[in-house]
N, C-alpha and C positions, 0 to 999 in steps of 0.2 A: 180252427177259426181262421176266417179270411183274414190276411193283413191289415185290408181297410174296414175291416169291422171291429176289430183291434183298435182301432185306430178313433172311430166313432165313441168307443166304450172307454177308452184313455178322455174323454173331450170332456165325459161327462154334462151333456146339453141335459138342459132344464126342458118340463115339459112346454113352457112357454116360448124357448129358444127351438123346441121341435115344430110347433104350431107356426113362430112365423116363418120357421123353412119353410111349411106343408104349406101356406099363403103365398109366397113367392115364388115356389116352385107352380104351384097353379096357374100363376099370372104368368111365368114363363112360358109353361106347357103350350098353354094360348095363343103364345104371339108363335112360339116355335110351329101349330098346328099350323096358320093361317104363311104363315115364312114357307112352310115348305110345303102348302097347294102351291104358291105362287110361284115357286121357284120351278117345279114337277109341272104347271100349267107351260110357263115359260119355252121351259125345254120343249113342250109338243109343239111350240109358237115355232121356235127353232128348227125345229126338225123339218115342218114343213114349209119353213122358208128356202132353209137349203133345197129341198127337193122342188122345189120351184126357183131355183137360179136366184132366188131373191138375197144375195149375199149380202147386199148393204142392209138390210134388215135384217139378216142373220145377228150378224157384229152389232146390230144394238139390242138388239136382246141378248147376246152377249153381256151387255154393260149390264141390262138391269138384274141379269141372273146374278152377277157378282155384285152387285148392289144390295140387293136382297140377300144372298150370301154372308157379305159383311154385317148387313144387320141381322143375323143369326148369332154370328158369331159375338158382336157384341152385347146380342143380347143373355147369350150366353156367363160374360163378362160381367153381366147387370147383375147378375141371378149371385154370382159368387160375391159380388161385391155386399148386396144385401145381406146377404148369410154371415160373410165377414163381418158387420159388424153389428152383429147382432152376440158375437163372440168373445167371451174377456179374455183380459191379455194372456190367459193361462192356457186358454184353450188355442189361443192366436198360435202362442208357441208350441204345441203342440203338432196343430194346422202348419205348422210352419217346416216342422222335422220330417212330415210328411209331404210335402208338398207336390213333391212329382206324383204320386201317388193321388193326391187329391184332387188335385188340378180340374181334372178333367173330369171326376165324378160328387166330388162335394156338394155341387145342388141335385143331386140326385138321390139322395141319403131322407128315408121315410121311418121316423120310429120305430119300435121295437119287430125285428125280423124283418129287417129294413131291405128291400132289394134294391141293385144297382143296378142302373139302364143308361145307356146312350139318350142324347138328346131327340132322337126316332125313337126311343122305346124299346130295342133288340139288345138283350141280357147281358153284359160288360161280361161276364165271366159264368157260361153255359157248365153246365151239367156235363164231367167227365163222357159218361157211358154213350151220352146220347148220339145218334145218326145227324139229327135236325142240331144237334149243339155243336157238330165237328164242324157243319158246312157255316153255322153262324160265327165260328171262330176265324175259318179262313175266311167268309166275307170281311172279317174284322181286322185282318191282316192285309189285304188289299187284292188276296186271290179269290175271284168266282168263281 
């Protein structure tokens, strides 16, 4: 068993503490889908500004990608926050012994046979055997 499934199965969430993850993770998914057309649109704005010398319009779409960016991330923040406290204290210290561990996958966590995903969608922790799971690991490490 995965550590952070362990780790879920220690919390012991109620079906009702499951349902409004499965809500709030929806409403994140959302804003994450529409965060990163704009950010993926952005960069094309980019791209071809550079390639037309347009440099001062380069550096503000610069601003807005990291603008958008941060509101990713905080939305990210939101997403945890909610979950948090929808959690008692028992579970909090639990969440808590694990925390580096959760951090970053806690709103990603989906009832029974629960998979973990990145905020894109691509598998936190792939399939030993696989071809397509090695190269999603080194994407994941910061080598393409």
């Amino acid at each position: 068993m995965h550590p952070m499934q362990s780790c879920i199965e220690k919390m012991k969430l109620t079906d009702a503490q499951m349902q409004k993850f499965a809500a709030a993770k929806a409403q994140y998914q959302k804003r994450d889908n529409s965060l990163s057309a704009e950010i993926k649109n952005l960069n094309l704005d980019r791209t071809e500004a550079i390639k037309a010398e347009n440099l001062k319009r380069a550096k503000e779409l610069n601003k807005q990608i990291s603008d958008k960016e941060l509101q990713l991330k905080n939305a990210r923040i939101d997403l945890m926050a909610d979950m948090l406290k929808e959690l008692t204290q028992e579970q909090k210290e639990i969440w808590k012994q694990n925390a580096g561990m959760m951090m970053g996958n806690i709103g990603m966590m989906m009832g029974q046979g629960m998979h973990w995903q990145n905020a894109r969608g691509a598998r936190r922790f792939p399939h030993k055997n696989s071809k397509q799971d090695h190269k999603s690991r080194m994407y994941h490490r910061g080598k393409k």
